[in-house]
C-alpha positions in Angstrom: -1.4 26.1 2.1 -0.4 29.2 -0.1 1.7 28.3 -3.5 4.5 30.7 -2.1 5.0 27.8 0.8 5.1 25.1 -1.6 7.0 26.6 -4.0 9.4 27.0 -1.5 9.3 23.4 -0.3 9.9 22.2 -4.0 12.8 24.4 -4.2 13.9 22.9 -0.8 13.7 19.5 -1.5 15.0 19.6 -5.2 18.0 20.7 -3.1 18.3 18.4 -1.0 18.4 15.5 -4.2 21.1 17.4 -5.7 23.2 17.7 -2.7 22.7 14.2 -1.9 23.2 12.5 -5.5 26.4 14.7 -5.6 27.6 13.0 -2.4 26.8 9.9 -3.3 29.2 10.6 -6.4 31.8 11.2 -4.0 31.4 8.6 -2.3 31.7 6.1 -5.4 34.9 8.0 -6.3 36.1 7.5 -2.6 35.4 3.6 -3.0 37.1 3.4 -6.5 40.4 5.1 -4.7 40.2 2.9 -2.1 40.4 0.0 -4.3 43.0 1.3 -6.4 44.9 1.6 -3.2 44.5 -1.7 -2.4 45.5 -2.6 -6.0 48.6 -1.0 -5.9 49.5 -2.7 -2.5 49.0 -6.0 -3.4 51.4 -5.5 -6.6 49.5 -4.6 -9.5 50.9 -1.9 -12.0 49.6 0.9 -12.9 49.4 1.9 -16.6 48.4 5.0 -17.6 46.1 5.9 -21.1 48.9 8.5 -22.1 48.5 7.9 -25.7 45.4 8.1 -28.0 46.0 4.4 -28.7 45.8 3.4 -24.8 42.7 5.6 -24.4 41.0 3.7 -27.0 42.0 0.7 -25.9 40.8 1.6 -22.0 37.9 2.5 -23.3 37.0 -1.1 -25.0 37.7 -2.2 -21.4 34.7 -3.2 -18.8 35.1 -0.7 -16.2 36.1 -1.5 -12.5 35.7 -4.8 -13.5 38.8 -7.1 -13.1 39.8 -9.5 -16.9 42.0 -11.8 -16.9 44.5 -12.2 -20.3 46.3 -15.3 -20.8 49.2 -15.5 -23.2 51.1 -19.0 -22.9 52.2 -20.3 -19.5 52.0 -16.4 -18.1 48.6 -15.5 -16.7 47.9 -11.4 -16.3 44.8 -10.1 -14.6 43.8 -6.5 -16.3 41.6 -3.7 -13.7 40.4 -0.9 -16.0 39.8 2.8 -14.2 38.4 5.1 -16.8 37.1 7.7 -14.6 39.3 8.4 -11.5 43.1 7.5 -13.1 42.4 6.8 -16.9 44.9 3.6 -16.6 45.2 0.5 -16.5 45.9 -1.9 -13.4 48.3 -4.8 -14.4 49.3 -7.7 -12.2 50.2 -11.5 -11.8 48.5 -14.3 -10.3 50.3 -13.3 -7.4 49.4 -10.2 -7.2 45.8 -10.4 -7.8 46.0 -14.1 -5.4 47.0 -11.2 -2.6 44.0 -8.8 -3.9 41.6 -11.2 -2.6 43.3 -11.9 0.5 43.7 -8.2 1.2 39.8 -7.9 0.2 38.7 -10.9 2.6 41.0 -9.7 5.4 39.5 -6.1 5.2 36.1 -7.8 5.2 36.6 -9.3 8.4 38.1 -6.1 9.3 35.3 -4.3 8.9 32.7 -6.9 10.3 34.5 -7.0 13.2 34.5 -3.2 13.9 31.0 -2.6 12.8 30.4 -5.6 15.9 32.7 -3.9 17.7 30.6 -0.5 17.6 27.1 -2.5 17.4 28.0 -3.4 21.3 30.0 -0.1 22.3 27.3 1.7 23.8 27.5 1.7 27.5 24.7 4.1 27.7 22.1 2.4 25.6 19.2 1.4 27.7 17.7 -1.4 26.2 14.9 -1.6 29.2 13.5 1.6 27.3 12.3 -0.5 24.9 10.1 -2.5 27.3 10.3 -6.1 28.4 12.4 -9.1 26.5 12.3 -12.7 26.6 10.6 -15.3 25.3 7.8 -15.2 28.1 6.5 -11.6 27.7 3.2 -11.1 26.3 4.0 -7.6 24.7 7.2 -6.4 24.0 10.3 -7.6 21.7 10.8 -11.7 22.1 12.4 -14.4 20.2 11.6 -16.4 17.8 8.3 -16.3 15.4 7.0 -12.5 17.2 10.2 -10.5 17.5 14.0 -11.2 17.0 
């Protein structure tokens, strides 16, 4: 192989790591939005780090991570976002009680579609993949050998 090839296949494949490590950035931005969206629907508040003092204050914050501040009777759960919004997302037990049934529900959601799709395929031919059952001496089978 000359070194013109491989330099050219370095070149190519450093490429390829940027592009991808830049879409996976994206992607975890996309995520955090989503989220916030979610967030926002189930009531929480958003509070932005206008000020130097709220800046500083976000920023002693865990990230994307959800605390919960209790002052007397009246319980306040905290969602910091330093990177996308630079804010804060306030809410009640209420709010955050309909976070997490938003979250299950979209769980489910999502289950169910990726089943959904898993079985959609009316053109799949599964006897390309040679015999099944439990009886087959080669192939995919059940239990201990295969699925």
């Amino acid at each position: 192989m000359n070194s013109g090839s491989s330099g050219h296949r370095v070149a190519m494949i450093s490429l390829l790591l940027i592009v991808g490590a830049l879409s996976a950035c994206e992607t975890h931005r996309q995520i955090v939005a989503e989220h916030e969206d979610r967030l926002s629907a189930a009531g929480f508040i958003i509070k932005p780090a206008n000020t130097p003092e709220r800046q500083a204050m976000l920023a002693r914050l865990p990230g994307d991570k959800f605390v919960m501040r209790q002052n007397g009777d009246s319980i306040h759960y905290v969602y910091a976002d330093p990177l996308v919004c630079g804010c804060l997302y306030v809410g009640t037990q209420q709010a955050y009680n309909q976070y997490k049934t938003d979250e299950l529900a979209q769980r489910l959601a999502d289950e169910q579609q990726l089943t959904a799709q898993t079985y959609s395929d009316a053109s799949w031919s599964w006897g390309a993949w040679g015999p099944w059952g439990p009886n087959q001496e080669f192939g995919f089978a059940y239990g201990s050998w295969g699925w």
